[in-house]
N, C-alpha and C positions, 0 to 999 in steps of 0.2 A: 694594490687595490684588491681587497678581497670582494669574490663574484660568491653570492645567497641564489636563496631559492626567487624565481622571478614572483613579480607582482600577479603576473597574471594565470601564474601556476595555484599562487595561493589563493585566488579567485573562485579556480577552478573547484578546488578541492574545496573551500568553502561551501559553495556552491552543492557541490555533492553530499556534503555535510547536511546542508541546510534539506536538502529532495530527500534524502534519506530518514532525517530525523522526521519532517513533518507530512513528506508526500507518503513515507513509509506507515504511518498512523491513517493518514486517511483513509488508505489502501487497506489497510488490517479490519479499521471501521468500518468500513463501506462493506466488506468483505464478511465479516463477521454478522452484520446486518442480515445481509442475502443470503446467507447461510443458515440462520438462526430462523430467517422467517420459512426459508424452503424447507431447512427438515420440518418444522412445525405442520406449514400445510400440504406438502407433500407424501410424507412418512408416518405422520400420526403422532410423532412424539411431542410429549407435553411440554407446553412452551418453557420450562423452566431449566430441561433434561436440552433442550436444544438449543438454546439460550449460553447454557455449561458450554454441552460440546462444540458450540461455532467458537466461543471465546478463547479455546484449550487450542484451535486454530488459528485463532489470530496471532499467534505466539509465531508459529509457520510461516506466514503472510510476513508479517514485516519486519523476518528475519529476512527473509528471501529478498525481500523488495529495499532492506540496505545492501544487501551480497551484487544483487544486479546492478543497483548505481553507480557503484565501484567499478563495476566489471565491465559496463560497455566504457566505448570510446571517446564521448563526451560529454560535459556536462546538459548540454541542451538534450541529448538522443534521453540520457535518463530524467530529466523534465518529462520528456512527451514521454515517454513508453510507462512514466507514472500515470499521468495525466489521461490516456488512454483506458486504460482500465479502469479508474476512479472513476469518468463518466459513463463507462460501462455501469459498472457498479452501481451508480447511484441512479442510472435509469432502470436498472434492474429493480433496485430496491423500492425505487418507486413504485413498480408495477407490481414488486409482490406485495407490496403494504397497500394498495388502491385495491385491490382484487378480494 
């Protein structure tokens, strides 16, 4: 009887797959948002010049945010520790975009 990889390893790793590919975009979005709007009205630079450089960061973001899915210990801990920030984020960006 040959013994594979369990069902629920593949799951797992699915899983991770899945938080990565799409929590990992949110994360860079959301992120990239808040960034683009803060240098804008915080710094002075022209929305277009800020716009660039938060984008040139999103690249950082959700590298980083596949590297850690990976790296913690579960698939659910890298759900929330996405998930966490993304609402950070997007209540952030609410606020800077209402202001």
């Amino acid at each position: 009887m040959k013994q594979g990889i369990s069902t629920s390893y593949r799951v797992a790793v699915a899983s991770r797959a899945i938080a990565g590919i799409l929590g990992g975009y949110g994360l860079a979005a959301l992120a990239t948002g808040c960034v683009a709007l803060a240098l804008a009205r915080w710094t002075g630079m022209a929305r277009a010049e800020a716009v660039v450089a938060a984008s040139l960061l999103s690249f950082l973001w959700y590298a980083l945010a596949v590297i850690w899915v990976f790296a913690v210990d579960s698939a659910w801990r890298a759900w929330i520790g996405l998930a966490v920030p993304c609402a950070v984020l997007g209540l952030g960006w609410l606020a800077l975009r209402s202001a």
